[in-house]
C-alpha positions as CSV (number, residue, x, y, z in Angstrom):
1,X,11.1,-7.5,-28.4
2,X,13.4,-7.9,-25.9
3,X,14.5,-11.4,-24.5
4,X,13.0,-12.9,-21.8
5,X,14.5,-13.9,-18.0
6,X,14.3,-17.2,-17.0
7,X,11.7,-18.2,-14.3
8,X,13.0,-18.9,-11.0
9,X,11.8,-22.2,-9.3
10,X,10.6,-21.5,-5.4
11,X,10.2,-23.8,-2.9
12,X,7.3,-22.6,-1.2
13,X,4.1,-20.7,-2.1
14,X,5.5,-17.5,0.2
15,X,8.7,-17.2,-1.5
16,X,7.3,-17.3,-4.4
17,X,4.5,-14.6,-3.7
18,X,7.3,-12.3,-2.3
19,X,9.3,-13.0,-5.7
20,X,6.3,-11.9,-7.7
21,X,5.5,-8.7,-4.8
22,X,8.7,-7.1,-6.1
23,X,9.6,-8.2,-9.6
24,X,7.6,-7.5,-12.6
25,X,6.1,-10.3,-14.9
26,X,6.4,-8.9,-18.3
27,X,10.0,-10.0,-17.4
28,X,9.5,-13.5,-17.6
29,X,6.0,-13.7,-19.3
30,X,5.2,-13.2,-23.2
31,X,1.7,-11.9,-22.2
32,X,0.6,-11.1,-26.1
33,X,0.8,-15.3,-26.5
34,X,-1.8,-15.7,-23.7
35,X,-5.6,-16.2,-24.1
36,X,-8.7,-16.6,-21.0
37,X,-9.1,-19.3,-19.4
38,X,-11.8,-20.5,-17.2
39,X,-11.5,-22.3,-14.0
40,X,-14.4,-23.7,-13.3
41,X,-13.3,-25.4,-9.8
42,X,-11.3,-23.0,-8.8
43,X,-12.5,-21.4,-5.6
44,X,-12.0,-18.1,-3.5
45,X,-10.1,-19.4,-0.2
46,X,-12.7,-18.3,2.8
47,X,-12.2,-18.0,6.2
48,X,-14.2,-19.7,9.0
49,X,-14.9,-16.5,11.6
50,X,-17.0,-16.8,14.8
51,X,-20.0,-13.6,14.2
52,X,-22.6,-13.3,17.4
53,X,-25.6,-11.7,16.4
54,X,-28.9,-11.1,18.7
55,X,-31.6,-13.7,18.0
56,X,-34.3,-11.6,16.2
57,X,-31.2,-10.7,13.7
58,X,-30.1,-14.3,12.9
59,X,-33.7,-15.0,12.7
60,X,-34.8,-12.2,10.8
61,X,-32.0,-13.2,8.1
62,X,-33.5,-17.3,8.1
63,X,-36.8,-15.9,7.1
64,X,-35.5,-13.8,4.2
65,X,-33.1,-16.7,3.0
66,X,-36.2,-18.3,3.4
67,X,-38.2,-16.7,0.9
68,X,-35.2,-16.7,-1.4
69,X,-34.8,-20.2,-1.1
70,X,-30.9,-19.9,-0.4
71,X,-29.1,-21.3,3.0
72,X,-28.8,-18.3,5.4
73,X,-25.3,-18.0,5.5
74,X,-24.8,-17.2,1.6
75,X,-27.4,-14.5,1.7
76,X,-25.4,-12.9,4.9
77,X,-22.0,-13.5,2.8
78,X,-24.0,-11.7,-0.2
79,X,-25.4,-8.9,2.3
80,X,-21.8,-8.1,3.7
81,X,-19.9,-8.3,0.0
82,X,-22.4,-5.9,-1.4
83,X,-21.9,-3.4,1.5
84,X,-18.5,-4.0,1.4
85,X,-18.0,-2.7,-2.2
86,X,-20.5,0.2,-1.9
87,X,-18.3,1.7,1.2
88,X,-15.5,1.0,-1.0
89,X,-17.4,2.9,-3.8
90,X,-18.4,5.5,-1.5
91,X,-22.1,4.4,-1.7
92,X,-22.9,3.6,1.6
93,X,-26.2,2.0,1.9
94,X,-28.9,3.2,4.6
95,X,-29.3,2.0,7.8
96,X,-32.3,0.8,8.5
């Protein structure tokens, strides 16, 4: 096995993402020595976004969360991740 580099220390967040962008971590890491681990407060980062929708929509949406017992904005987040991965699957769901 070859020998290791050294990790660099970064100041920032960004210089260390552009470090990572253009080196390649079986440099620095002993990956065979590593094992899961679970995060269990870890969260995605999200983005607050402004959406208009007509009326009937938004309130077409309430009555399903509704019934699913689930706030209305989780069930649109749902609704747009799983048509986001079957366009990216090349699935694309009907219109209705």
């Amino acid at each position: 096995m070859t020998k290791l580099k050294k990790r660099p220390t970064f100041k920032s967040e960004k210089q260390e993402a552009e470090f990572w962008a253009s080196h390649d971590s079986t440099e620095y890491v002993d990956y065979s020595k590593s094992r899961r681990m679970v995060f269990p407060r870890l969260k995605p980062s999200t983005k607050t976004i402004s959406l208009r929708l007509p009326k009937s929509l938004l309130d077409q949406l309430k009555t399903i969360a509704n019934k699913r017992d689930v706030p209305y904005q989780t069930l649109l987040k749902l609704f747009v991740l799983e048509r986001v991965q079957a366009e990216l699957h090349h699935k694309p769901a009907k219109a209705s």
